[in-house]
N, C-alpha and C positions, 0 to 999 in steps of 0.2 A: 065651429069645431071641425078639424081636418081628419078625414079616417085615412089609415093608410087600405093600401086593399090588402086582402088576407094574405096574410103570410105562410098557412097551408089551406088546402083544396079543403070546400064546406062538404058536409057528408050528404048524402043522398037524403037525408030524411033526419027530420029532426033528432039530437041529440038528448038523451035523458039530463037531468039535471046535475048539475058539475055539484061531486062530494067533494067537499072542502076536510080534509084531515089536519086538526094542528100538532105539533110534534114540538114538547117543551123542552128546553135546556133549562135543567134546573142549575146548571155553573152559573150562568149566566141571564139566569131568568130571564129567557130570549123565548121567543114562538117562533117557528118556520113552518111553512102550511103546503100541504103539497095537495094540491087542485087536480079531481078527477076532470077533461076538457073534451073527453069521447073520443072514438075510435083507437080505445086502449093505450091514450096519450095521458100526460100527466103534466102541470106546472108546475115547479118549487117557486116558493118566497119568499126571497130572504134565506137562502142556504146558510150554515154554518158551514167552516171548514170542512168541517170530518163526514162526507156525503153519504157515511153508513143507513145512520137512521132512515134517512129519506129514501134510497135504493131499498133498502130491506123492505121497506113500506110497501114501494112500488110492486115490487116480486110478491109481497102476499096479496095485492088486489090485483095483480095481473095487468097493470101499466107500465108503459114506456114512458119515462121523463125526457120530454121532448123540448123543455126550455127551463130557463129561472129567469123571475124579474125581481132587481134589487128595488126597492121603494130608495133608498140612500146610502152613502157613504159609509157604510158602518165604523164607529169608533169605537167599541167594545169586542168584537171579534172581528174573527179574518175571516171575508164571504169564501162560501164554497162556489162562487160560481164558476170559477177558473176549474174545479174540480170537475164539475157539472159537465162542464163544457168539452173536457177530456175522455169524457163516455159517451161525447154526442149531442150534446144539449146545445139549444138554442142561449143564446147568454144576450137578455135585454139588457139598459144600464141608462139610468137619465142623463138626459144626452149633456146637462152643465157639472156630469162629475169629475168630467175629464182622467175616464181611470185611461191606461198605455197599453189596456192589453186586448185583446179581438172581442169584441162585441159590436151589437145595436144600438144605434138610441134611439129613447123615448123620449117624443116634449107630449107637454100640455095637449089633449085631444087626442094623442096617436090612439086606436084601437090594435091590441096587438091578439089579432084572430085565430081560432082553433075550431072550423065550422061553425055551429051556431055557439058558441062561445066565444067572449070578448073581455078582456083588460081594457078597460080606459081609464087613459091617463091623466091626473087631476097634479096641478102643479101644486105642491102643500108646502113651500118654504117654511120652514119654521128653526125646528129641530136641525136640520140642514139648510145650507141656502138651495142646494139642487132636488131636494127634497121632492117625491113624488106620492101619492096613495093612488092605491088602482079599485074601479069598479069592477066589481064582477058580472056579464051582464048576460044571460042567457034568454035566446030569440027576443034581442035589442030589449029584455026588462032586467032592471039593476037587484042583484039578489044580495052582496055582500059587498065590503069593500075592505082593501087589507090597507091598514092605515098608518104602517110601521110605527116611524117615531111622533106621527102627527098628533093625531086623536089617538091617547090611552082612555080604555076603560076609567071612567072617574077620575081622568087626570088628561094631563100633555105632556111630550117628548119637552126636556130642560131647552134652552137655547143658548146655554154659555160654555160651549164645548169649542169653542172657535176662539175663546177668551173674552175677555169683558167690554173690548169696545166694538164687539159688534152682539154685543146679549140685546142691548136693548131694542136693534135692528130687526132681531130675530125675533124678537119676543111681539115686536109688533105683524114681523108678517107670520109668524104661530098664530094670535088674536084672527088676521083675516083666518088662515087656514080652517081653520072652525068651524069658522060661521058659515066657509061654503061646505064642510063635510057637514053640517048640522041640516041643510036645506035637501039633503037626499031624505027619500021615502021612508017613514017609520020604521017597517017592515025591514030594513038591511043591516043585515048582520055586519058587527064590526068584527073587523081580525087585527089587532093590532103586532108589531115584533114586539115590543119591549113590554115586558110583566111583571106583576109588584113584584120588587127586589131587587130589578135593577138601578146600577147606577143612572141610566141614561133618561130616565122619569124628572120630573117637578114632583109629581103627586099622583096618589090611584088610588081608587077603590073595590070594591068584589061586588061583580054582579055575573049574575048568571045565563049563560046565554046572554050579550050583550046587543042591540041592536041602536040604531041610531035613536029611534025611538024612544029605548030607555037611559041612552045616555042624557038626551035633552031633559028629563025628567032629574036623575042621578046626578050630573057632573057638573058639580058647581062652577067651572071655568065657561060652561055652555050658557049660562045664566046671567055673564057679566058681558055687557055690551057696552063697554066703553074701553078704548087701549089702555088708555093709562092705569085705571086700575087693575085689565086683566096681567099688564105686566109686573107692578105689584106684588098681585097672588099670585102667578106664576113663579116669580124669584123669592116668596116667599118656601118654596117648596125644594129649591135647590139645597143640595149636600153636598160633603166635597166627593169628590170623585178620582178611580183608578190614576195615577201619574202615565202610565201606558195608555191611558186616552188620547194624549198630547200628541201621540206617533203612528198610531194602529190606522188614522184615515189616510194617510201618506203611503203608509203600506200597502194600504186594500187599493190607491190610484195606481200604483205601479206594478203591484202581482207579486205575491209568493211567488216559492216554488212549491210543484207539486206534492203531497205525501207522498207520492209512490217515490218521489227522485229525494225523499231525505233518509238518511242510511240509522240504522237503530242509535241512540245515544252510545257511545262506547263506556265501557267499564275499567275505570281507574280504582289500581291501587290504592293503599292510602296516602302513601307518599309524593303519587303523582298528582293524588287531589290537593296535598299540602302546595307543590309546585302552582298547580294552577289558581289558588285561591291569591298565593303570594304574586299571581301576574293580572288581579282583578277579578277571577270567576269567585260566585256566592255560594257560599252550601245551604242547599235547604235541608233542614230536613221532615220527611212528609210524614214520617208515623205516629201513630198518636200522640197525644200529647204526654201522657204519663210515661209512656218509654220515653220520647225527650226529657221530659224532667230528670228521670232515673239515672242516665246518663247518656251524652251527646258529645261528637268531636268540640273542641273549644271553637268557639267563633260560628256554629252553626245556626242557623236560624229557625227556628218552629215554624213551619206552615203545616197543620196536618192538611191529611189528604180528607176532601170535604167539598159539595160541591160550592163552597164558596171560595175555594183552592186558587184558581185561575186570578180571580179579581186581586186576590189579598198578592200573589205573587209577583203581578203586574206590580201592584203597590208595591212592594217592598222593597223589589230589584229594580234598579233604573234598565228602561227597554235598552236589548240590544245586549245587555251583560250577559257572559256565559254566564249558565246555569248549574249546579253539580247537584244530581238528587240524592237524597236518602230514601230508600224505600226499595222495599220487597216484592217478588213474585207477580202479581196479580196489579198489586197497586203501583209499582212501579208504572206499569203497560200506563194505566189508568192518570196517573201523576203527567209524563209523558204526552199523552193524547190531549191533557187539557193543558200543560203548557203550549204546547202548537195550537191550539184556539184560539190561542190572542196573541199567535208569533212570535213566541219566544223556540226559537230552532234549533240556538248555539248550545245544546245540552249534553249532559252526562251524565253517569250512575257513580258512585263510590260502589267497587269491589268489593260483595260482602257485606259482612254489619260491624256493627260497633265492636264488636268484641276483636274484628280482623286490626281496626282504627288500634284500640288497645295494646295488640299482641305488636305494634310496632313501635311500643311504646310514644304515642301522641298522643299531645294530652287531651283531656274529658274534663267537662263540666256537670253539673248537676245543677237544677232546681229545686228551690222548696216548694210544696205542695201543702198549703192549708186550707181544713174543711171550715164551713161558715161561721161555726162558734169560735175557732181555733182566732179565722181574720179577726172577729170582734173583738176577742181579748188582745189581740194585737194591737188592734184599733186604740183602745180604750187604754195601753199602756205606750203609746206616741206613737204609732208606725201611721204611715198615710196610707187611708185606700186610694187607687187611684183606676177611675173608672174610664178605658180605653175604649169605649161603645160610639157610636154617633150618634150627633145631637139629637136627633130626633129622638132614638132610643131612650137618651138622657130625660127629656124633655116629657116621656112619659111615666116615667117612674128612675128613681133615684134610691142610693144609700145615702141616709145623713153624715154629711158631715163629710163625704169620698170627694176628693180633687177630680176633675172631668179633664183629660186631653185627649181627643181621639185618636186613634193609634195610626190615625194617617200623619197629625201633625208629631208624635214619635218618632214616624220614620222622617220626619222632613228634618227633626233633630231636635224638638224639644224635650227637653228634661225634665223633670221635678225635681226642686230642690229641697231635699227631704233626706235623712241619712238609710230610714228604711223607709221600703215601699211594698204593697200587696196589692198587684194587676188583676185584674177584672174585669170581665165582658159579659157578654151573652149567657156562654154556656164554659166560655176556659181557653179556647181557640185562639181567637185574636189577645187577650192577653198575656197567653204564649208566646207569640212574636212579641207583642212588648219586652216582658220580660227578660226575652234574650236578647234584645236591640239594647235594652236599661244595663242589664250585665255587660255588654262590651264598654261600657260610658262608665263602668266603674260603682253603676250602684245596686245596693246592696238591695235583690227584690226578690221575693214570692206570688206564686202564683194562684188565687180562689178556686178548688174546683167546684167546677158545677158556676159559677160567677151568678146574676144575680139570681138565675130560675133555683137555683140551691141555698141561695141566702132569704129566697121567700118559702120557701120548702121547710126551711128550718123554722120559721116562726118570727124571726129578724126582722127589726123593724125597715120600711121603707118609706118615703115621699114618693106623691103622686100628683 
């Protein structure tokens, strides 16, 4: 194992022990950790785009963010390291990710030093092929290790994000990745980036304080010693995933541009949004659901504003299309900030609300909105339910007798062939976007409120 020598001067005297902070993106059920490293220095890991949270952090404990190291290529948002690196920071990056824009690299074995504080760098192929997890090792003893997409809590980072003829590749060097982060000491805490909810998982489960110790115990993937079948269970755990995954590690090789250097979305009229939708841009629109139902420009699309906002928008709109938001004051800002988290830049506001859309006479749609009794009688006199959730969701509980498409394979363009239909999810969200994708296609749909947590509210029957 090769050290580099320290990258800054070691302190006179030993260093207290490096506080580990994680900082969750609930958008993105992402962790980024920013590591106390002594002499009022700090490391990020795995930045998101938007360096707020991590700097505000740092100014309340009274650290300098002196560097970030990416563990991998991220496909589900845009790294903030370029951000980082613009206030000064150090910008690690594994050295086979080949991104174009100013940084370090890291291989296998590099030590990247902060006085008696160390990152060591563990090659974890998996999830990525350039794939790295770092130890955290203070006065040469391993205390934690940030495991990005390697080692999940009670699961592993997917490995078919690169497409399927190289899943099986991946999935066999994920199996080795494991088994060398399994042979670290009891005692080390795991930090992984990706957390249940993400698309970028197999599988996961909740434990508390996690350490390698109780992963070996907990994570059925740590249990299975042989490739072939861990690859198996690993691809038994795959979902489908964001369409903006396909572009987001392309982007993150080559660099945004900064937040500071992108100018606010501008505000169009209504007519000028009519223009630009007729030249390709999408209208979202982000406010709740029940104001979309009530009434929405023709042709606009429901995503409320939520933090599962980003992903479903990703989804929706193929990357790189303008964007035209709907949404107000606070949430707009908010709508905005998470679309440039996963790079969507080209965007805009419509001038105003619905009522300005109206006053120019263009036209509005409207949604039906049915409570859970209302869907049944529906049900029961021919209308299809049709439940847009994912499989897995599917898979644990059901309405009888509801059609299953998920609303990813909706937007890819399937249909139900059925004269009416009543969309359903979760909670009313994502079968909002259905709904409005079915109504441009010509068919006649409603929406469940409250979807299945309201049709078990009600006393309605379910499968399980």
């Amino acid at each position: 194992m090769i050290a580099r020598q320290p990258l800054r001067p070691a302190a006179a005297a030993q260093a207290p022990e490096p506080g580990v902070h994680g900082i969750h993106d609930d958008a993105l059920a992402n962790n980024s950790y920013l590591v106390e490293v002594g002499q009022h220095e700090a490391v990020v890991i795995d930045p998101p785009r938007d360096p707020g949270p991590q700097i505000r952090l740092a100014e309340q404990i009274g650290v300098r963010i002196a560097a970030t190291l990416e563990t991998h290529v991220h496909a589900d948002y845009v790294s903030g390291a370029r951000e980082h690196a613009a206030c000064g920071a150090d910008v690690f990056v594994p050295k086979d990710a080949a991104v174009a824009w100013l940084h370090q690299n890291v291989a296998d074995g590099d030590r990247v030093r902060f006085g008696d504080v160390a990152f060591r760098a563990l090659a974890t192929p998996g999830h990525t092929p350039e794939h790295l997890a770092y130890v955290l090792e203070h006065a040469g003893e391993p205390r934690a290790v940030f495991t990005g997409g390697s080692l999940i809590v009670g699961g592993a980072g997917r490995t078919d994000l690169l497409g399927d003829a190289r899943t099986d590749e991946l999935a066999r060097a994920q199996f080795r990745s494991l088994r060398l982060l399994r042979q670290l000491p009891d005692a080390v805490r795991v930090y992984p980036t990706h957390g249940a909810g993400s698309f970028c998982l197999a599988s996961t489960t909740s434990v508390e304080n996690p350490t390698i110790g109780s992963e070996r115990i907990t994570n059925p993937l740590l249990a299975i010693h042989d490739e072939d079948t861990f690859g198996d269970e690993l691809r038994r755990g795959f979902g489908t995933f964001p369409r903006y995954y396909c572009h987001l590690q392309a982007v993150n090789r080559a660099g945004t541009r900064l937040l500071r250097d992108l100018s606010p979305p501008p505000a169009l009229d209504p007519r000028r949004v009519v223009r630009r939708t007729e030249e390709g841009a999408v209208l979202v629109d982000a406010r709740p659901i029940h104001e979309w139902a009530v009434g929405h420009p023709a042709g606009a699309i429901s995503n409320a504003l939520r933090p599962a906002f980003p992903s479903w928008l990703g989804w929706v709109v193929p990357f790189g299309t303008s964007v035209i938001l709907i949404a107000d004051g606070a949430e707009r800002a908010e709508a905005v900030r998470l679309a440039r988290a996963i790079g969507y830049d080209d965007l805009a506001v419509l001038d105003g609300d619905v009522d300005a859309w109206r006053s120019e006479g263009l036209p509005t749609s409207t949604t039906e909105e049915l409570t859970p009794h209302e869907a049944a009688e529906r049900q029961r006199a021919g209308a299809v339910l049709l439940d847009v959730r994912q499989d897995v969701e599917f898979d644990v509980l059901r309405i009888p007798g509801a059609l299953h498409l998920e609303l990813g394979a909706i937007i890819a363009g399937e249909t139900p062939d059925a004269p009416a239909v009543i969309a359903f999810c979760g909670h009313g969200e994502r079968s909002a976007t259905a709904a409005g994708l079915l109504e441009q296609r010509g068919v006649r749909v409603a929406n469940l409120i409250g979807g299945t947590a309201a049709w078990v509210d009600a006393g309605l029957p379910v499968e399980s």
